[in-house]
Backbone as CSV, one residue per row, in Angstrom:
resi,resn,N_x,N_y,N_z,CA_x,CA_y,CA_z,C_x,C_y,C_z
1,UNK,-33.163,5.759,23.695,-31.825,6.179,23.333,-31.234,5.143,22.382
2,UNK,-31.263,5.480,20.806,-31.057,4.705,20.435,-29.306,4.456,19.752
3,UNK,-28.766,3.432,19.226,-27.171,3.281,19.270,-27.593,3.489,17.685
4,UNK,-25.861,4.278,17.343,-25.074,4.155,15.744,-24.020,3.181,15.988
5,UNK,-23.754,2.400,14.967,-22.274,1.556,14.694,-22.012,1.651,13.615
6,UNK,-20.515,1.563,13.328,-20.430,1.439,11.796,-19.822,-0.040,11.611
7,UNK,-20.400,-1.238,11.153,-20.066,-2.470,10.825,-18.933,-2.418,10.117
8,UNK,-18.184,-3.063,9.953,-17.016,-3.565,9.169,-17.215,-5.089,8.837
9,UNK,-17.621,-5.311,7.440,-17.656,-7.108,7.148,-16.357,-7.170,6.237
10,UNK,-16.217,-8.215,6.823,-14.878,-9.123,5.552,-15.390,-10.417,4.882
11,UNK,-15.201,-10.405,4.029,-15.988,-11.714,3.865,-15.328,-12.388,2.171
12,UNK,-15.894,-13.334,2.162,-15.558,-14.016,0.343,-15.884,-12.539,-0.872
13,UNK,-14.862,-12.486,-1.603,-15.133,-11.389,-2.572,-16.332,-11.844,-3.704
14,UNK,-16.821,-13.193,-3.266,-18.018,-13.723,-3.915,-19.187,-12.393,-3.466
15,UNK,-19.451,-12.472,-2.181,-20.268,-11.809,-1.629,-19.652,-10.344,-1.422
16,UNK,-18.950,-9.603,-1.528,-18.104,-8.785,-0.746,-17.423,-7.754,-1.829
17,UNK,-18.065,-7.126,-3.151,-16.168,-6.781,-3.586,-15.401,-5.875,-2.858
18,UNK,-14.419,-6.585,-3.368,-12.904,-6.221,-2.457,-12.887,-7.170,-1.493
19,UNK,-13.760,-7.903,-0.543,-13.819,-8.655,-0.010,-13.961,-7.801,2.029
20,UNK,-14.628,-6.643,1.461,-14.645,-5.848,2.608,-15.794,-4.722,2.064
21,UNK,-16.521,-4.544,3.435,-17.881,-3.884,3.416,-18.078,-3.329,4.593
22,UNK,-17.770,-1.726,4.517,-18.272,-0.950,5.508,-20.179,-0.195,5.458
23,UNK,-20.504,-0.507,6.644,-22.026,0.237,6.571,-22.698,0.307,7.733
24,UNK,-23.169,1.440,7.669,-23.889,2.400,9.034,-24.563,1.161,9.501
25,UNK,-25.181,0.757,11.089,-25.835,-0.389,11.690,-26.309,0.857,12.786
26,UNK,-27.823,1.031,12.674,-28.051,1.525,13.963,-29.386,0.778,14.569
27,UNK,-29.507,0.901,15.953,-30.579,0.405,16.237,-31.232,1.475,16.475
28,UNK,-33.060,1.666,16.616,-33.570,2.604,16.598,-34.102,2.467,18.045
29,UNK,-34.696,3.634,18.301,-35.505,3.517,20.123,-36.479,2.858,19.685
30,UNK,-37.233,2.957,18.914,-38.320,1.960,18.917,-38.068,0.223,18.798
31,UNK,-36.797,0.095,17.768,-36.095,-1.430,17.884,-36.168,-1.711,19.634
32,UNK,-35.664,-1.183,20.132,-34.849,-1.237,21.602,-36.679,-1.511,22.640
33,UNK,-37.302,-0.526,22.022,-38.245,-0.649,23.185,-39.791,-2.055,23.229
34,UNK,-39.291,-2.726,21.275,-39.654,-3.758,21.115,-39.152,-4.614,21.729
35,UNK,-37.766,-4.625,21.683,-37.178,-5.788,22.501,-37.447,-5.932,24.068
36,UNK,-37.488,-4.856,24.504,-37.670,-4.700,26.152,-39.259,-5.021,26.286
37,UNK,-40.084,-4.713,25.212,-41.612,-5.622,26.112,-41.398,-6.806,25.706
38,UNK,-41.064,-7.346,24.849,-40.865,-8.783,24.452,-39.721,-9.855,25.408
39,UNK,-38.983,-9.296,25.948,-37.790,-9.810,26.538,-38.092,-10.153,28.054
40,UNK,-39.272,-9.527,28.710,-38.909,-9.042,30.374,-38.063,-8.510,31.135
41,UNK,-38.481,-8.675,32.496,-37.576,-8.256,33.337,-36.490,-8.361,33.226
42,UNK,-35.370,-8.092,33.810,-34.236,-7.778,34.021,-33.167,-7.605,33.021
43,UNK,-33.960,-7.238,31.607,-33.334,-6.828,30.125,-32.776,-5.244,30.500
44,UNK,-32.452,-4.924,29.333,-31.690,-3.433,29.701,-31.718,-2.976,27.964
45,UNK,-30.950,-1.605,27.482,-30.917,-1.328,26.448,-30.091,-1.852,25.958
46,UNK,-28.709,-2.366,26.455,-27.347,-2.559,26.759,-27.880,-3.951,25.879
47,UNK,-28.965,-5.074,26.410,-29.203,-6.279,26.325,-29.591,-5.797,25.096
48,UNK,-30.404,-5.343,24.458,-31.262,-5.331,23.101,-30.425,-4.808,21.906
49,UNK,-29.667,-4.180,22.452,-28.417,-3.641,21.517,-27.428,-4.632,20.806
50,UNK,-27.299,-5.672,21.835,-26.134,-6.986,21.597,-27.451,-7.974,20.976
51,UNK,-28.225,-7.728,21.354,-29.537,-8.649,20.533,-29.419,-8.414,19.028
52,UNK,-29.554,-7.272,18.557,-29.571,-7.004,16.918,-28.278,-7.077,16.342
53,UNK,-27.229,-6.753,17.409,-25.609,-6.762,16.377,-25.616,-8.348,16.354
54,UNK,-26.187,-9.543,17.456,-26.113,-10.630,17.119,-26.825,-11.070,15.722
55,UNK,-28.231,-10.966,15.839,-28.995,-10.673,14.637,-28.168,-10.477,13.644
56,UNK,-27.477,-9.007,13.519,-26.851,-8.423,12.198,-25.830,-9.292,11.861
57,UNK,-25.061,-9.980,12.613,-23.736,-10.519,12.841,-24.003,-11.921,11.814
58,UNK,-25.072,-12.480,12.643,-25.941,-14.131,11.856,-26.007,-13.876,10.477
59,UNK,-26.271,-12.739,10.242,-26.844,-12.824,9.148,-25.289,-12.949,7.641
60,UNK,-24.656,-12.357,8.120,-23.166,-12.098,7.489,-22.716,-13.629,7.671
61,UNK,-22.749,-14.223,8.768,-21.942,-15.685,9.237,-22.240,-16.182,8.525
62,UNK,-23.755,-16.688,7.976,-24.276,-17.371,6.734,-23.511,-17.312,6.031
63,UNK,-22.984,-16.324,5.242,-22.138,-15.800,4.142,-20.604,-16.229,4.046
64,UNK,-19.925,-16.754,5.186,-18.779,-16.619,5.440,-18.297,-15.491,5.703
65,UNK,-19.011,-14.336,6.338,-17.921,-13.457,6.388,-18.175,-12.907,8.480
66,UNK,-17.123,-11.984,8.846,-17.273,-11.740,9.864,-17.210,-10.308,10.197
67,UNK,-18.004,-9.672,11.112,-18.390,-8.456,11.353,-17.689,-7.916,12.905
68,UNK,-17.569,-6.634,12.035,-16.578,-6.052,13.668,-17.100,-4.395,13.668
69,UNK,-17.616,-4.736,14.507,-18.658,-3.196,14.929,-17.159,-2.336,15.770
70,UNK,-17.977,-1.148,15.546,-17.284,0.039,16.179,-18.596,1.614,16.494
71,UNK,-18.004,2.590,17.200,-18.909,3.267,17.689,-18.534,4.343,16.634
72,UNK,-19.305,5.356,16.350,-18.499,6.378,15.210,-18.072,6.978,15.712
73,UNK,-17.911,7.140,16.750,-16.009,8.402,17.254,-15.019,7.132,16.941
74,UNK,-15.168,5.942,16.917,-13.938,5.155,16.917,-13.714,4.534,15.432
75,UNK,-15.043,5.004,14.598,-14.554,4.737,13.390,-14.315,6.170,12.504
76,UNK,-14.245,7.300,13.399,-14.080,8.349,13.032,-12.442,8.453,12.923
77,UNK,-12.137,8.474,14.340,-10.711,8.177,14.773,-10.165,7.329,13.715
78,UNK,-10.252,6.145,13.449,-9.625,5.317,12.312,-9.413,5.992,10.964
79,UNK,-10.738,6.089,10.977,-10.989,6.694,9.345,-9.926,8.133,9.131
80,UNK,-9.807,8.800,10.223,-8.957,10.154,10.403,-7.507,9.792,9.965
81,UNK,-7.282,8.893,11.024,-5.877,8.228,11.041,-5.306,7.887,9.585
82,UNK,-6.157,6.831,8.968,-6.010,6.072,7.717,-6.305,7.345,6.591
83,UNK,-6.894,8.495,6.970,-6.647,9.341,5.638,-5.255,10.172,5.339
84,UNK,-4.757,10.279,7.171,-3.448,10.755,6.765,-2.080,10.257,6.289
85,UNK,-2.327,8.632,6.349,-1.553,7.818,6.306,-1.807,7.772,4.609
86,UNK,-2.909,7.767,4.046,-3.145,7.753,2.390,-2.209,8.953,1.626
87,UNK,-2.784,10.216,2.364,-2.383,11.282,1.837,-0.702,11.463,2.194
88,UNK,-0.169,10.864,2.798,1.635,10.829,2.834,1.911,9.948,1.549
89,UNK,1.405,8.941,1.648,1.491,8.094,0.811,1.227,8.981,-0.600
90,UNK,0.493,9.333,-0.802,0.258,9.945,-2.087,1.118,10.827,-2.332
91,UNK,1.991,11.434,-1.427,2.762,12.769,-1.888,3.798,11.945,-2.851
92,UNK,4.417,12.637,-3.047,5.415,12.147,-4.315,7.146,11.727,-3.591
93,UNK,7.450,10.768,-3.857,8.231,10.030,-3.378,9.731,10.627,-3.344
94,UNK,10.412,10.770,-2.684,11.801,11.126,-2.925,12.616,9.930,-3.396
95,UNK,13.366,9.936,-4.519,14.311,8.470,-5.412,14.936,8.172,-4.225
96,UNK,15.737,9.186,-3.429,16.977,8.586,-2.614,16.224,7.565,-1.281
97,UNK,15.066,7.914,-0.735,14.522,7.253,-0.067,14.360,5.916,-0.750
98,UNK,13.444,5.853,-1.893,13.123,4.774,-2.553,14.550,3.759,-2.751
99,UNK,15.795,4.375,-2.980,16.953,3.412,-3.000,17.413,3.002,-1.564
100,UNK,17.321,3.992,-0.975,17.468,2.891,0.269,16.492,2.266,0.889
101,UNK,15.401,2.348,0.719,14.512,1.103,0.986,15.002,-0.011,0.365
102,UNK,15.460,0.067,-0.735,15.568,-0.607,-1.891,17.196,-1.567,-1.281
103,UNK,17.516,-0.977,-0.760,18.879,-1.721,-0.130,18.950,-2.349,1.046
104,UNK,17.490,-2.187,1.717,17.368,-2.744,2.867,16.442,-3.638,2.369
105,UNK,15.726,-3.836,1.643,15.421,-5.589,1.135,16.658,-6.101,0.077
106,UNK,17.342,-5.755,-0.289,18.660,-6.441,-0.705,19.093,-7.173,0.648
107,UNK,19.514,-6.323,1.675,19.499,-7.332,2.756,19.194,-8.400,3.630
108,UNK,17.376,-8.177,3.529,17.019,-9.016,3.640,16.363,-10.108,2.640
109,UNK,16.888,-10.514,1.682,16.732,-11.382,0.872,17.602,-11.350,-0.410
110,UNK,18.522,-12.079,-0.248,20.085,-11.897,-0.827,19.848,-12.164,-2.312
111,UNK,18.943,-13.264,-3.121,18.763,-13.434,-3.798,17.923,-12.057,-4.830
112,UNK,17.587,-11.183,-4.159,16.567,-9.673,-4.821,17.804,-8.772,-4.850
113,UNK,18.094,-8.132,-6.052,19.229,-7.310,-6.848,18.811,-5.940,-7.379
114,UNK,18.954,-4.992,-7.013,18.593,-3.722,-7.718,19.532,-2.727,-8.303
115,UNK,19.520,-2.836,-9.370,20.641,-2.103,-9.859,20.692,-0.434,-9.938
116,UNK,21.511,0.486,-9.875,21.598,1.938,-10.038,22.694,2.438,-9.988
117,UNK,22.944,3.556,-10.358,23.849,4.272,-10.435,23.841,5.598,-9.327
118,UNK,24.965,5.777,-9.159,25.324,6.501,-7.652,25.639,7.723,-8.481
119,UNK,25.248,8.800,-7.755,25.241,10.396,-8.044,26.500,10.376,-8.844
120,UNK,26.952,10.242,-8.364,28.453,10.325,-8.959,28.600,9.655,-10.431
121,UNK,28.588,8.572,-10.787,28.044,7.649,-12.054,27.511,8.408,-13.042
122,UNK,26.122,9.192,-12.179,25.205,9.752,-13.023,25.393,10.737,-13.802
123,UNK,26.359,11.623,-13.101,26.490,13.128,-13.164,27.853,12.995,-14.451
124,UNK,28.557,11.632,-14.324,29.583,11.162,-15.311,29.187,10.815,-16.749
125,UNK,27.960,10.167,-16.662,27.071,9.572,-17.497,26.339,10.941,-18.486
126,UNK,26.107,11.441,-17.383,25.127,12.950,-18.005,26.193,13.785,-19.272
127,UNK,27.302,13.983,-18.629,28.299,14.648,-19.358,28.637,14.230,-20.653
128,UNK,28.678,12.816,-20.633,29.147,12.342,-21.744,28.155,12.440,-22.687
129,UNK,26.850,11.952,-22.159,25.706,11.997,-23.053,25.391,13.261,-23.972
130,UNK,25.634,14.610,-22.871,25.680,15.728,-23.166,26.799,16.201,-24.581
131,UNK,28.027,15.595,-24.189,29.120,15.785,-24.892,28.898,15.262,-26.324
132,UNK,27.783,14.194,-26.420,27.938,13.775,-27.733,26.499,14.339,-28.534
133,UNK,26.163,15.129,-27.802,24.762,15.690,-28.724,23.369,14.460,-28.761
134,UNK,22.924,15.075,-29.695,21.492,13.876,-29.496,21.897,12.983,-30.529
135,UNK,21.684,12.147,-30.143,21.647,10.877,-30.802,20.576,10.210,-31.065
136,UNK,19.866,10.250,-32.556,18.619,10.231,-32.591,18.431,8.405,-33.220
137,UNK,17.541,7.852,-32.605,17.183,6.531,-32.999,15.729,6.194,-33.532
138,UNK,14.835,7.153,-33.551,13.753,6.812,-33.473,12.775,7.413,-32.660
139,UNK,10.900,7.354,-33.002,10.488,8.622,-32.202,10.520,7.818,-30.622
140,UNK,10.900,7.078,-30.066,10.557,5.748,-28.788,11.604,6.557,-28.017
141,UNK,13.385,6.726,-28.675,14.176,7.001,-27.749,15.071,5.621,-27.999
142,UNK,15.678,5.397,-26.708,16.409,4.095,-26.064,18.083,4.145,-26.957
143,UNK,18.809,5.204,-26.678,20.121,5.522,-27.763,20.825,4.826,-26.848
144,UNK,20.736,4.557,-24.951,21.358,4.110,-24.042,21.171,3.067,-23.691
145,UNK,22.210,2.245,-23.489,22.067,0.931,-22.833,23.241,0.588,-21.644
146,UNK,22.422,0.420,-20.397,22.745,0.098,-19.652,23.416,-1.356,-19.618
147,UNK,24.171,-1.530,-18.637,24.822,-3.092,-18.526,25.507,-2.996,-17.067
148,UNK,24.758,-3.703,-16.102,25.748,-4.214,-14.699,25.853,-5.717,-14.494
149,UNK,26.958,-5.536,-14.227,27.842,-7.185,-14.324,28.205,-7.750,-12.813
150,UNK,27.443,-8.006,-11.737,27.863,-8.153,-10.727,28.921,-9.393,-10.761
151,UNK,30.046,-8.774,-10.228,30.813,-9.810,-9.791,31.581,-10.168,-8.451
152,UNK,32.053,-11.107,-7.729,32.278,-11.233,-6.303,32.987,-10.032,-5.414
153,UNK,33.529,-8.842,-6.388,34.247,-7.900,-5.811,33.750,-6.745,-5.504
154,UNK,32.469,-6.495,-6.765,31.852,-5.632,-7.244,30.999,-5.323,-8.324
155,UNK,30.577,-3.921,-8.808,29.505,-4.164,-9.924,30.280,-3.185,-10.723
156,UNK,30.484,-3.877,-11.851,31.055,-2.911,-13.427,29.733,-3.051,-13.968
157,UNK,29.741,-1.440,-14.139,29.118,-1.139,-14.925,29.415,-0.024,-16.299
158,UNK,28.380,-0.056,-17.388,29.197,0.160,-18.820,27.443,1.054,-19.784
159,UNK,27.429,1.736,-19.890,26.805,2.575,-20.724,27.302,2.403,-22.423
160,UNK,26.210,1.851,-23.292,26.741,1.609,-24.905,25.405,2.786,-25.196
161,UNK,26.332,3.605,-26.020,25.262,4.068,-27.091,24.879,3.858,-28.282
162,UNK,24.064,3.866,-28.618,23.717,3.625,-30.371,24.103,3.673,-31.286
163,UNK,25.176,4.583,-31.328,26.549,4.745,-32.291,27.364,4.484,-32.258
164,UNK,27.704,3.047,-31.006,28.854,2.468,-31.301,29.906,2.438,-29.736
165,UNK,29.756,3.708,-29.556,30.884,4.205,-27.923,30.074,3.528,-26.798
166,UNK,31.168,3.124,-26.025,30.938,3.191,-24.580,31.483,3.911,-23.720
167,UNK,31.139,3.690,-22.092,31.239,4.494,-21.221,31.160,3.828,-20.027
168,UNK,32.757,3.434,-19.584,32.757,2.685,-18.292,32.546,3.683,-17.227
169,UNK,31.373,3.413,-16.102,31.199,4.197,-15.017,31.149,3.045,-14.232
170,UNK,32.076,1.985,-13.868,32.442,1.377,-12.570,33.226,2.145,-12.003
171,UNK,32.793,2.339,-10.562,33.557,2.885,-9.376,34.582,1.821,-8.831
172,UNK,35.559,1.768,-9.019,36.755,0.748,-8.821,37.477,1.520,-7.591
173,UNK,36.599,2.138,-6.801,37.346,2.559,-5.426,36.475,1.515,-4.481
174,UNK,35.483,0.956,-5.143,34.445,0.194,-3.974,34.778,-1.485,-4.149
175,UNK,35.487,-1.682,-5.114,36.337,-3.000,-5.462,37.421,-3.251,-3.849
């Protein structure tokens, strides 16, 4: 009866790229039944099994790196887990989430600043932009320029366009 594992090495990205190496480790019945005439009495399969992952294990240690076996329902289970966790990840992000993440490391680290404009700002901003037609600069774009001025009360902020106008969209109710 012979065992599957699936190894997991970590090791120096000398030896390793990425610095991580998954790969099938099985022992075979015939491995197992070498070890048991060679070993004697009171060996088991159990014993010959931890014999070769030691083996397999030595051989990685050389290397600097270290090995962490698993059974394949338990690297099945992982692997399951970690694909659904990829595939959320991959869906496409909602902005408003992304800003408040974005405000909860403002909190925690006072010195990190992210600037934006609040629905409201935007929808002010849009109009005007709208109101003045296209404003052509070039095939790149960039007719808008942003500007936030944090100051101890609050953030003014000021939209210049390319032709000269601005467009104060500070919220002076949050002053």
């Amino acid at each position: 009866m012979g065992a599957t594992y699936v190894a997991i090495i970590k090791g120096p990205k000398e030896y390793l790229a990425g610095g991580m190496l998954i790969q099938k480790f099985e022992v075979t019945d015939e491995a197992i039944a070498d070890y048991l005439d060679e070993a004697g009495p009171g060996q088991n399969e159990e014993h010959a099994i931890t014999y070769y992952m030691g083996d397999y294990t030595n051989e990685w240690e050389q290397r600097f790196c270290t090995v962490t076996f698993l059974t394949e329902d338990e690297f099945n289970s992982l692997y399951n887990e970690a694909e659904e966790v990829i595939k959320e990840e991959l869906k496409e992000p909602d902005p408003l989430d992304e800003w408040e993440a974005d405000e909860e490391e403002d909190e925690d680290n006072p010195e990190y600043k992210i600037f934006g404009l609040s629905k409201k700002q935007y929808d002010k901003y849009n109009d005007w932009r709208k109101s003045k037609g296209e404003v052509y600069v070039g095939a790149v774009g960039g007719a808008y320029t942003f500007c936030f001025t944090p100051t101890g009360i609050g953030t003014i902020v000021t939209v210049k366009c390319a032709d000269g106008t601005e467009l104060d969209l500070t919220d002076y109710n949050l002053f």
